[in-house]
Structure formats: C-alpha cells, structure tokens
Backbone as XML, in Angstrom:
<?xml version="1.0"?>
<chain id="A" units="angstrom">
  <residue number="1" name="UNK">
    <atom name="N" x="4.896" y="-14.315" z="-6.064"/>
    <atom name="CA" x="4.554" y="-13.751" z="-4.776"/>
    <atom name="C" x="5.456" y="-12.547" z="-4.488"/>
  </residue>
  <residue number="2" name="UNK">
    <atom name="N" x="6.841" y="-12.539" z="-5.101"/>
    <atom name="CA" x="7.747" y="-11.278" z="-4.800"/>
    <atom name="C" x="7.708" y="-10.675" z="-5.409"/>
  </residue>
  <residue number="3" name="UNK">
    <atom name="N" x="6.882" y="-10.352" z="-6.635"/>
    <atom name="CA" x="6.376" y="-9.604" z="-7.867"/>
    <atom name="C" x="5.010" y="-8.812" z="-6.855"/>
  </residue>
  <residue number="4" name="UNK">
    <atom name="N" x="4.706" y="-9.356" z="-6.044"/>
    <atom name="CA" x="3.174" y="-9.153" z="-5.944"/>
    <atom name="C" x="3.359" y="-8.604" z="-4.778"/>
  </residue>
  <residue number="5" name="UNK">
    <atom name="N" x="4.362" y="-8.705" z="-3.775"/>
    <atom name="CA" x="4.958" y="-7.834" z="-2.139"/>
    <atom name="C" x="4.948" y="-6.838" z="-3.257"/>
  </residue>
  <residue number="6" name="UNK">
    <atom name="N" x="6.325" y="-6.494" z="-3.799"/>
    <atom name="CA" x="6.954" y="-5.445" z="-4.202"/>
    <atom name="C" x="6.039" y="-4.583" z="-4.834"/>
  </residue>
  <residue number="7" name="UNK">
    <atom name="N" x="5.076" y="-4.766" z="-5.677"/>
    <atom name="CA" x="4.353" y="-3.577" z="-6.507"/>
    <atom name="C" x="3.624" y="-3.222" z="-5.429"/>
  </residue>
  <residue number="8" name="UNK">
    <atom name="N" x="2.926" y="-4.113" z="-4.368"/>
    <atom name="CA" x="2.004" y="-3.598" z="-3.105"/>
    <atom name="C" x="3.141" y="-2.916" z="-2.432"/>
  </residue>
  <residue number="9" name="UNK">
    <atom name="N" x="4.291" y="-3.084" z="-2.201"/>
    <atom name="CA" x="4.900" y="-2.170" z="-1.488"/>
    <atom name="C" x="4.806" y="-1.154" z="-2.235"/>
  </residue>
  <residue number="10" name="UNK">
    <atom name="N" x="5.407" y="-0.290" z="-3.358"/>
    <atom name="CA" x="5.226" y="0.204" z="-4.270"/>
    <atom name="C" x="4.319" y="1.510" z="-4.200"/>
  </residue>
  <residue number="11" name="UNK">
    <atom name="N" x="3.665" y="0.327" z="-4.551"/>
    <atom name="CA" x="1.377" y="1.471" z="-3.994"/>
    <atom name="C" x="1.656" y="2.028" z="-2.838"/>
  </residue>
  <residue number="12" name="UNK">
    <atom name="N" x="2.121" y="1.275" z="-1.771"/>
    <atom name="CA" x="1.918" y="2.012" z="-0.675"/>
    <atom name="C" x="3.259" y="3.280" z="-0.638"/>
  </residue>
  <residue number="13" name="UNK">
    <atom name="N" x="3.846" y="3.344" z="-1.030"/>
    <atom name="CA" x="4.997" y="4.505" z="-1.176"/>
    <atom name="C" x="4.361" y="5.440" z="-1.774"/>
  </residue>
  <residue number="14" name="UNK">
    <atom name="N" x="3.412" y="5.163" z="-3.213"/>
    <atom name="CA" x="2.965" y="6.401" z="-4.150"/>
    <atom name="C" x="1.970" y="6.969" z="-3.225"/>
  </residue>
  <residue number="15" name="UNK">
    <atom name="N" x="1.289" y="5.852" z="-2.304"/>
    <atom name="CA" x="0.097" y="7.171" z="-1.892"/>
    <atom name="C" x="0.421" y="7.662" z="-0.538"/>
  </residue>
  <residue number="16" name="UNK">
    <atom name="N" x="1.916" y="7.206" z="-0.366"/>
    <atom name="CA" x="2.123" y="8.228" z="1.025"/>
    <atom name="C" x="2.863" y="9.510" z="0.619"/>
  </residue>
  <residue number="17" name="UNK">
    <atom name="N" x="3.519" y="9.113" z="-0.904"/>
    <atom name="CA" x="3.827" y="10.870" z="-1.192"/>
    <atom name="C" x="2.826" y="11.565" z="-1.881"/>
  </residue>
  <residue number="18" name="UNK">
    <atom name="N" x="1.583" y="10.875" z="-2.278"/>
    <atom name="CA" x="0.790" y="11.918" z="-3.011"/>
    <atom name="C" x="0.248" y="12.206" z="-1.608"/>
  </residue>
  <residue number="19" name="UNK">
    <atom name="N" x="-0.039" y="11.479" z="-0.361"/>
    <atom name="CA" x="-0.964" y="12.300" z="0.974"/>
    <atom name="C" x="-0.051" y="13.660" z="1.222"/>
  </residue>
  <residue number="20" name="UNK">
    <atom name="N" x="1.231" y="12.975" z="1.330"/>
    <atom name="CA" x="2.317" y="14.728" z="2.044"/>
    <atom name="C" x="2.002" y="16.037" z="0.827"/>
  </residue>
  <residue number="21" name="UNK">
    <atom name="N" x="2.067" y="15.189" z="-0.745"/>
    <atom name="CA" x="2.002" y="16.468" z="-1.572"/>
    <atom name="C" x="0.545" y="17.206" z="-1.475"/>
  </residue>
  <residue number="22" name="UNK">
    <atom name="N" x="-0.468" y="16.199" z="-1.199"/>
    <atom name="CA" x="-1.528" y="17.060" z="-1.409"/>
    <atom name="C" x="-1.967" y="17.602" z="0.167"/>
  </residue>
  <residue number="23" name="UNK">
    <atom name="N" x="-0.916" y="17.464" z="1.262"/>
    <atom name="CA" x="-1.002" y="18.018" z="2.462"/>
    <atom name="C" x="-0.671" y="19.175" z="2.162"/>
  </residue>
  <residue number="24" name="UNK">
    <atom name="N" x="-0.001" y="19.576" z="1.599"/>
    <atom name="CA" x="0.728" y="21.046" z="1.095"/>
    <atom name="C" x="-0.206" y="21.563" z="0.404"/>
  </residue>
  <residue number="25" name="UNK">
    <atom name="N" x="-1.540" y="20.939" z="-0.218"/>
    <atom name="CA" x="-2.369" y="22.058" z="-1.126"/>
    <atom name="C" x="-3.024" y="23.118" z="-0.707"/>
  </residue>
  <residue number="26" name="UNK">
    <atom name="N" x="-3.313" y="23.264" z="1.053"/>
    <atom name="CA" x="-3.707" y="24.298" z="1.633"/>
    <atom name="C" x="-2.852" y="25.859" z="1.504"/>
  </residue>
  <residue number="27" name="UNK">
    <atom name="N" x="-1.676" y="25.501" z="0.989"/>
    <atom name="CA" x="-0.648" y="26.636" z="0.437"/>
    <atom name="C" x="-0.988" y="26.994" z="-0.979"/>
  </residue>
  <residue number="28" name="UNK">
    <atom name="N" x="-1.248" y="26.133" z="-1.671"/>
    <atom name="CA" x="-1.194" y="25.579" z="-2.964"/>
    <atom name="C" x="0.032" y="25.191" z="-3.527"/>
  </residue>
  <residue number="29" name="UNK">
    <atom name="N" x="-0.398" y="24.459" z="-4.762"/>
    <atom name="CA" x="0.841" y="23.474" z="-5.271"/>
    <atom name="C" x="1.565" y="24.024" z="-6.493"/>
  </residue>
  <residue number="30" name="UNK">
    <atom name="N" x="2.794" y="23.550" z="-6.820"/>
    <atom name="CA" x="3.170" y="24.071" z="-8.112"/>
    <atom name="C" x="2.784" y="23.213" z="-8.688"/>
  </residue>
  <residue number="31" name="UNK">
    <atom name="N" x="3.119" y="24.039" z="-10.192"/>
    <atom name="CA" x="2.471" y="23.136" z="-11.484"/>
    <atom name="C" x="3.646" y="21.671" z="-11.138"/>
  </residue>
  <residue number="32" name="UNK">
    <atom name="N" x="4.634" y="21.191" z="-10.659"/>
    <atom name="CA" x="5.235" y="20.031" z="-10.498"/>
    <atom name="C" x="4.930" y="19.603" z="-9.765"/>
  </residue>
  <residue number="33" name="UNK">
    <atom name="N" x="4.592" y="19.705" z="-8.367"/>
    <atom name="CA" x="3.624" y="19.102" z="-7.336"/>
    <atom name="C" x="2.346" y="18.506" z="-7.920"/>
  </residue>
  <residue number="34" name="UNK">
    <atom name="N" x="1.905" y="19.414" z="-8.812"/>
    <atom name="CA" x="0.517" y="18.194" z="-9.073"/>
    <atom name="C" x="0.995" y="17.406" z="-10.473"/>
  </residue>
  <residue number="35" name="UNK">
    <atom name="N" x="1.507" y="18.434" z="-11.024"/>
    <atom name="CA" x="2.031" y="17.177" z="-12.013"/>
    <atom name="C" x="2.464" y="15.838" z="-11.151"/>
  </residue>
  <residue number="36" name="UNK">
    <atom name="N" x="3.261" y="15.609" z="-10.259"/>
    <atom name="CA" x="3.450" y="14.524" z="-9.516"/>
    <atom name="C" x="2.431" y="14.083" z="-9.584"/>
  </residue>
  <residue number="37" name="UNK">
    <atom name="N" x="1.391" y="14.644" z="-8.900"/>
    <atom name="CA" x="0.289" y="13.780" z="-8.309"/>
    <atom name="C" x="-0.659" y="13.029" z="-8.858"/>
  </residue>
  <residue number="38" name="UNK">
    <atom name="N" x="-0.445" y="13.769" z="-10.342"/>
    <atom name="CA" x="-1.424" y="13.128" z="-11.722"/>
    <atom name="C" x="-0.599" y="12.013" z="-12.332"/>
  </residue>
  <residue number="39" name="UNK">
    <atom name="N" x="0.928" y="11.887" z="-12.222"/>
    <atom name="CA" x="1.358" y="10.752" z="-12.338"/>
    <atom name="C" x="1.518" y="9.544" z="-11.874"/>
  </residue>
  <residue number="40" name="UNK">
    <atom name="N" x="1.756" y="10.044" z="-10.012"/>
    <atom name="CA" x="1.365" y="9.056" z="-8.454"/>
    <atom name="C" x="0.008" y="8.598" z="-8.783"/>
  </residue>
  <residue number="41" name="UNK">
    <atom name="N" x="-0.921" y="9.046" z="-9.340"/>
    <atom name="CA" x="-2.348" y="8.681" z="-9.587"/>
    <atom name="C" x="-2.253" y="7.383" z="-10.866"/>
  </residue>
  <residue number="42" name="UNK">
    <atom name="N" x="-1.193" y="7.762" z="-11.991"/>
    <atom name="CA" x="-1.549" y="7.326" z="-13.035"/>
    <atom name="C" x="-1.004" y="5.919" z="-12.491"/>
  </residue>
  <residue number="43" name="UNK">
    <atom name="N" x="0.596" y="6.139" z="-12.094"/>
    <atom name="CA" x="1.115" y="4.862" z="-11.565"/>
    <atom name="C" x="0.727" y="4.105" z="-10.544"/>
  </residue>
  <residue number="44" name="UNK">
    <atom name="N" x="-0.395" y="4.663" z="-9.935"/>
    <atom name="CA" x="-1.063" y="3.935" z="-8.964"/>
    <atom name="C" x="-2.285" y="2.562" z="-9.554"/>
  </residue>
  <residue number="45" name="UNK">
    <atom name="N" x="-2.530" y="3.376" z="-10.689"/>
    <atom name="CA" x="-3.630" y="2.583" z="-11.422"/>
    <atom name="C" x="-3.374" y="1.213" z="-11.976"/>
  </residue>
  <residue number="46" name="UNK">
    <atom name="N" x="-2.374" y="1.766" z="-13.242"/>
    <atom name="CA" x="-0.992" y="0.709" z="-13.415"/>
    <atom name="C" x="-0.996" y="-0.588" z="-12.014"/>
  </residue>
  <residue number="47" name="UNK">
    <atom name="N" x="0.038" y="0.106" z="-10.856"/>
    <atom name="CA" x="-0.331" y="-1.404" z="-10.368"/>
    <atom name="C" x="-0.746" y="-1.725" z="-9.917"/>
  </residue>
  <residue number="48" name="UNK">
    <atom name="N" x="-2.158" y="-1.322" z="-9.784"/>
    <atom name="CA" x="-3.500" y="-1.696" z="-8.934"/>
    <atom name="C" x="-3.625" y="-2.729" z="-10.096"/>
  </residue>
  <residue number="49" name="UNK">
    <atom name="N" x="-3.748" y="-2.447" z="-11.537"/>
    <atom name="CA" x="-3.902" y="-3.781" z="-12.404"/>
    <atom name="C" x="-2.814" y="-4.674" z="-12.731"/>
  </residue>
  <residue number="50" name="UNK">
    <atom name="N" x="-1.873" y="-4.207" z="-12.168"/>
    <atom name="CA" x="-0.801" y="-5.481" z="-12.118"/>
    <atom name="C" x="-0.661" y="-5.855" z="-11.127"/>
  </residue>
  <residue number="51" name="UNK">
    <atom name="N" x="-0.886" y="-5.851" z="-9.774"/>
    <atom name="CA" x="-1.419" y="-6.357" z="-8.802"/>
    <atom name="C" x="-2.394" y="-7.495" z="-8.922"/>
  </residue>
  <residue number="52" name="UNK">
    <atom name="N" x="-3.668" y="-7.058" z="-9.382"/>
    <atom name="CA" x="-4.686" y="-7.924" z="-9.701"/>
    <atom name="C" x="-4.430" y="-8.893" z="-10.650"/>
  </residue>
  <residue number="53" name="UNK">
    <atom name="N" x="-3.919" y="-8.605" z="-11.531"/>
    <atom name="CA" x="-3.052" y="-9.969" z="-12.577"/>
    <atom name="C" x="-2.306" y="-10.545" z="-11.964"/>
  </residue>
  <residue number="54" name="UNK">
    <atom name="N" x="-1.483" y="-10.432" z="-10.609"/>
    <atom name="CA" x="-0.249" y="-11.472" z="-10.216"/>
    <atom name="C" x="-1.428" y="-11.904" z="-9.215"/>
  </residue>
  <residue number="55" name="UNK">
    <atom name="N" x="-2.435" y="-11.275" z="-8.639"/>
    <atom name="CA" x="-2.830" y="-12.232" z="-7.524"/>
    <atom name="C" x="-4.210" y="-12.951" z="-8.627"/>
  </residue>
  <residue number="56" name="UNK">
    <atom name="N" x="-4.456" y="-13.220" z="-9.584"/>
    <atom name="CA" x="-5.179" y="-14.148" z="-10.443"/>
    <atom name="C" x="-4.131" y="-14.823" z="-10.877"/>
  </residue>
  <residue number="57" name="UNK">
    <atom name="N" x="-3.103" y="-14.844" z="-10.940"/>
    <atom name="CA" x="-1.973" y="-15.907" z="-11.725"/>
    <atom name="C" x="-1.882" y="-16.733" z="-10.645"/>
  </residue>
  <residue number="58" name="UNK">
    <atom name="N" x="-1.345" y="-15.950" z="-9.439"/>
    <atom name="CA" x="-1.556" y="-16.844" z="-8.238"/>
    <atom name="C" x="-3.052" y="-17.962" z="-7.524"/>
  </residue>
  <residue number="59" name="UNK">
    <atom name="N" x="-3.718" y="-17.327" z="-8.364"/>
    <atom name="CA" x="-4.934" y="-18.053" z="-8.057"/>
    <atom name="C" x="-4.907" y="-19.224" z="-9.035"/>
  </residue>
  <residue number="60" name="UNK">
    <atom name="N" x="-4.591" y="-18.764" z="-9.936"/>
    <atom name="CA" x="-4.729" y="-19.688" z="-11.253"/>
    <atom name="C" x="-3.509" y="-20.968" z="-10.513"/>
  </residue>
  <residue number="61" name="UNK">
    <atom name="N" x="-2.506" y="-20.669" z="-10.648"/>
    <atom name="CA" x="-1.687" y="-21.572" z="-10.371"/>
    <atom name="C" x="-1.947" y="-22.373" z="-8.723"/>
  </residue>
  <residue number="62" name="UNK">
    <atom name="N" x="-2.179" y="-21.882" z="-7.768"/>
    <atom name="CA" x="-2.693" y="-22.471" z="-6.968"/>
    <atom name="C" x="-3.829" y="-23.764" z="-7.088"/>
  </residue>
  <residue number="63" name="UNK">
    <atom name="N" x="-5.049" y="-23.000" z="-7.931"/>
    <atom name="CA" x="-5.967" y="-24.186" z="-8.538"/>
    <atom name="C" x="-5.611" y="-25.529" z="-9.473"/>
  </residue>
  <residue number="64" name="UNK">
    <atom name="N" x="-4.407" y="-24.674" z="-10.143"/>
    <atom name="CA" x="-4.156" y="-25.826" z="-10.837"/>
    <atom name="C" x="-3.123" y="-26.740" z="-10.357"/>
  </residue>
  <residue number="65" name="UNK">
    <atom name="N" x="-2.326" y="-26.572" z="-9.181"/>
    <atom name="CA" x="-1.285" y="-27.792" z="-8.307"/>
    <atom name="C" x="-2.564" y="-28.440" z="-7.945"/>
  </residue>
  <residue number="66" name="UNK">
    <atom name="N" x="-3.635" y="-27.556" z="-6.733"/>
    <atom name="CA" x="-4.590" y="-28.132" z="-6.182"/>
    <atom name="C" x="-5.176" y="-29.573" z="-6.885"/>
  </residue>
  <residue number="67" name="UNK">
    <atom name="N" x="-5.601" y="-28.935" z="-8.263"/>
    <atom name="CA" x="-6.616" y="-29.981" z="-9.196"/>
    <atom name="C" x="-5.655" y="-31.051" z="-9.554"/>
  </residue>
  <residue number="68" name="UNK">
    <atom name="N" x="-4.560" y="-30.486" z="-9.893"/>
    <atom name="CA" x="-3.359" y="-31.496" z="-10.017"/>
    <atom name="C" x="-3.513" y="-32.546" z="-9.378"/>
  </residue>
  <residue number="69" name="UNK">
    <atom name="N" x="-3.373" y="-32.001" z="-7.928"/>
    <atom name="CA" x="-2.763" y="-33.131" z="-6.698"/>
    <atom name="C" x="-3.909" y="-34.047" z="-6.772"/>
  </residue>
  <residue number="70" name="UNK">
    <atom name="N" x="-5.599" y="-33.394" z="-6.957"/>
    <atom name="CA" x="-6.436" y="-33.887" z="-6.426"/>
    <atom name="C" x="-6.830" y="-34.897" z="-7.845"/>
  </residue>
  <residue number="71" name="UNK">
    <atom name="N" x="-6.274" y="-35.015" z="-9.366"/>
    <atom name="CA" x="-6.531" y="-35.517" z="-10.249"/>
    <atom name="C" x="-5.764" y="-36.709" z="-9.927"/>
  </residue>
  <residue number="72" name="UNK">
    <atom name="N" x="-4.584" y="-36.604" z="-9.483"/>
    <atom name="CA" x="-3.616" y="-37.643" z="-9.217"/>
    <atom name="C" x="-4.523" y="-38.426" z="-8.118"/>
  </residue>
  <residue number="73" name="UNK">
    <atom name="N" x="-4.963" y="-38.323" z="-6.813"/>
    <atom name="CA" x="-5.795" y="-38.972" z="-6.206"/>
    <atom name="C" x="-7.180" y="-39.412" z="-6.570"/>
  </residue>
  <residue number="74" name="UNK">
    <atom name="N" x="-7.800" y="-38.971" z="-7.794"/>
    <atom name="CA" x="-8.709" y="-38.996" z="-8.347"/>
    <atom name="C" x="-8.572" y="-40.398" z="-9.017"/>
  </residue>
  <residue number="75" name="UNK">
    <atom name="N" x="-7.531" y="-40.341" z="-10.046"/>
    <atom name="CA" x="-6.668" y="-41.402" z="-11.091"/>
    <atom name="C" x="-6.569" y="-42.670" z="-10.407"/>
  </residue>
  <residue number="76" name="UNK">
    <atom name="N" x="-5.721" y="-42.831" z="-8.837"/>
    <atom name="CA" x="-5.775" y="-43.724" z="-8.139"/>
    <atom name="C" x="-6.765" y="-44.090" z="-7.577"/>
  </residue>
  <residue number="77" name="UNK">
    <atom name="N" x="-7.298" y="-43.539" z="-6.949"/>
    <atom name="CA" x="-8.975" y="-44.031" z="-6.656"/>
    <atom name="C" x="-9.292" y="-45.020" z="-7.653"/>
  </residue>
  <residue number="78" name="UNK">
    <atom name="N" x="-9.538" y="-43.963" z="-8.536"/>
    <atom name="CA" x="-10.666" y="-44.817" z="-10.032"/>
    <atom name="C" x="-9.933" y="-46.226" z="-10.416"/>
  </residue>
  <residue number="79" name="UNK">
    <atom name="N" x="-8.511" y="-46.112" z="-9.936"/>
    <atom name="CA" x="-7.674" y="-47.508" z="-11.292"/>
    <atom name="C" x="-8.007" y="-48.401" z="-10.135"/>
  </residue>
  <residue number="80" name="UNK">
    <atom name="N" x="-8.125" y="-48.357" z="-8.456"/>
    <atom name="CA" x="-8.237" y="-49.390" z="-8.050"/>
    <atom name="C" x="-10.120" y="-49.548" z="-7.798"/>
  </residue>
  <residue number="81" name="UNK">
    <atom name="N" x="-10.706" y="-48.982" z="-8.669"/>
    <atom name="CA" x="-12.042" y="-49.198" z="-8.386"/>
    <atom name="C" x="-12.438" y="-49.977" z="-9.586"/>
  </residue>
  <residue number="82" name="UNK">
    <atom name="N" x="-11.551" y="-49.539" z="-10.502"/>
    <atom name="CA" x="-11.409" y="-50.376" z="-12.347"/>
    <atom name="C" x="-11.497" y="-51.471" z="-12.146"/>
  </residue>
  <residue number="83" name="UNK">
    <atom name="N" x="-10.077" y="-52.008" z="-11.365"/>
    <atom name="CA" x="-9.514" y="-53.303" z="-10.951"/>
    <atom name="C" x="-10.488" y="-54.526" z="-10.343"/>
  </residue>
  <residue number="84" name="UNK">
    <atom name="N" x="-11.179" y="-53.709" z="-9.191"/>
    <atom name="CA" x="-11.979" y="-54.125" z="-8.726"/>
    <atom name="C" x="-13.469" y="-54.967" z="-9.605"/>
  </residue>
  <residue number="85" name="UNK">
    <atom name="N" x="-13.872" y="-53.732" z="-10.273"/>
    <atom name="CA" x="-14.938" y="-54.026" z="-11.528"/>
    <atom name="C" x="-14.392" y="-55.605" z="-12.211"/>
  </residue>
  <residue number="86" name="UNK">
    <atom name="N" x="-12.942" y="-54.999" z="-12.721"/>
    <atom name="CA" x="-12.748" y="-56.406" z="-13.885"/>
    <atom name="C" x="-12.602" y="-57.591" z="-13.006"/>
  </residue>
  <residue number="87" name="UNK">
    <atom name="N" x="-12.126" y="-57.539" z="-11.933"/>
    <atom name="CA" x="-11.894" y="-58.710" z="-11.206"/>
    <atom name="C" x="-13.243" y="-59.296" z="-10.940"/>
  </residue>
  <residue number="88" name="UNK">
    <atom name="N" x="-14.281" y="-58.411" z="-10.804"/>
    <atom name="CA" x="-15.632" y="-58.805" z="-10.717"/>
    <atom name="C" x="-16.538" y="-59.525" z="-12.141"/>
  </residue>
  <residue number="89" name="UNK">
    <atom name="N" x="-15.567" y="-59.211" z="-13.010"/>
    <atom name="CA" x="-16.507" y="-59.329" z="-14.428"/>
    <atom name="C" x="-15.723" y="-60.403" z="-14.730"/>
  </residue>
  <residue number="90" name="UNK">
    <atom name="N" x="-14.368" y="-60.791" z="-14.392"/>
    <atom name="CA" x="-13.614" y="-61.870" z="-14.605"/>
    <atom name="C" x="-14.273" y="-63.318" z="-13.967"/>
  </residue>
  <residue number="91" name="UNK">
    <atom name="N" x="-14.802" y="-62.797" z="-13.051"/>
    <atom name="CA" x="-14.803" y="-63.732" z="-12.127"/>
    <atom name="C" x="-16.383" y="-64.427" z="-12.862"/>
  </residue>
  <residue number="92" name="UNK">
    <atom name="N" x="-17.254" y="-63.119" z="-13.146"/>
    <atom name="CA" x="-18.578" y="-63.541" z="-13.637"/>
    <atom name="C" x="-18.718" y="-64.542" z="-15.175"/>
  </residue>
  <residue number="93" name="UNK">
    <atom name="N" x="-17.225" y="-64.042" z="-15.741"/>
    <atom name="CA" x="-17.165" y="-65.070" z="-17.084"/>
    <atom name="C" x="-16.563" y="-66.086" z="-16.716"/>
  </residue>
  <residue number="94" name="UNK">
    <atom name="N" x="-16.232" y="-66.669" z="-15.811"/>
    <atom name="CA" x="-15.903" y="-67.626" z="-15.303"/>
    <atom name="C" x="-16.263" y="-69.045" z="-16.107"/>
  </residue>
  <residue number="95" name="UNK">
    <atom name="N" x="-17.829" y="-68.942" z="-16.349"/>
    <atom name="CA" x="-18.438" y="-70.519" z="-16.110"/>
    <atom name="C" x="-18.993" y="-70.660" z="-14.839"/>
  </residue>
  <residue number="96" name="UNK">
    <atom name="N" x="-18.286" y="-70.546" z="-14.021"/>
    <atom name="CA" x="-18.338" y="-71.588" z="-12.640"/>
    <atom name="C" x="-19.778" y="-70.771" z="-11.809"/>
  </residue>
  <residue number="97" name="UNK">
    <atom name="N" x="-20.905" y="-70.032" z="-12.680"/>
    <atom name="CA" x="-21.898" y="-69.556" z="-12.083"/>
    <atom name="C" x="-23.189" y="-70.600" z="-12.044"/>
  </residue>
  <residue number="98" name="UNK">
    <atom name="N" x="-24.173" y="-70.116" z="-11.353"/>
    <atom name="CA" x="-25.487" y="-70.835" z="-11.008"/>
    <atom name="C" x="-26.472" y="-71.223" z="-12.093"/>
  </residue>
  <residue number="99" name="UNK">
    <atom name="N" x="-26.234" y="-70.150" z="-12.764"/>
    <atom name="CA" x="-27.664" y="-69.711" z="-13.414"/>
    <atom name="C" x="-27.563" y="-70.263" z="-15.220"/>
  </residue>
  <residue number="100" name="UNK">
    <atom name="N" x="-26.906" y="-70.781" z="-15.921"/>
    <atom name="CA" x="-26.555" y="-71.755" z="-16.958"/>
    <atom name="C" x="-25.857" y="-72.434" z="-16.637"/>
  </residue>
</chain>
C-alpha cells in the first residue's frame, strides 16, 4: 500500500511539472524543456504500470486472506456437517432398525 501512495504521489508531481513546462510553450520551449517533458511522459507511463501491478497484487492478496478466511469457515462448516452424516450412518448400522 506504501509502494502504491508513493508512485501515485509521484504521478502526481510529474504531471504538475510537465503542466508549468508546457505552460511556458506559448513562448516556446528549449530543446531541455521538452526533452523533460518526453521523459515526465515516459516516466509517467512507467508508473501508471506499476501502479496497476501494486493495485492487482493488492487485489490478489486481498482475495486470497478473503478465500482464506472464508475456506477456514468453509472447512468447519463441512467437518461438523461430516460428523453429523457419520453419526447418522452409525446410528443406521446399528441393527437396532425396523425394517430387517
């Protein structure tokens, strides 16, 4: 999550100096001014996709505590529904039924 503030902070720094540099293009720019701006562009791209990879990791890992937690309640459910069954099938081999 502090991987994923920081590069969004990041982004937002590159495109407030490429807005001021390309506020200045009504003068026009030097060849280093846009060179900046073709790099503010390039590094913008960059962590627009590393952005999107930490917030799918975060997704990923979220789903998987989620499924976690919910496998663990899943597990318990089922073992006392098991229990239930054999105690029922125990009971049916008994002998002690009607029908022989």
């Amino acid at each position: 999550v502090e991987q994923l503030e920081k590069r969004v902070a990041k982004m937002g720094h590159l495109k407030e100096e490429t807005e001021k540099i390309a506020a200045k293009e009504v003068d026009g720019l030097s060849a280093g001014q846009s060179a900046q701006i073709e790099r503010n562009a390039s590094r913008l791209k960059e962590l627009g996709e590393q952005v999107d990879s930490l917030k799918e990791q975060l997704s990923e890992s979220l789903r998987d505590q989620l499924g976690a937690g919910k496998a663990v309640d899943d597990d318990g459910a089922s073992g006392k529904r098991s229990g239930g069954r054999a105690a029922a099938e125990d009971a049916a081999d008994s002998g002690d039924d009607d029908f022989f």
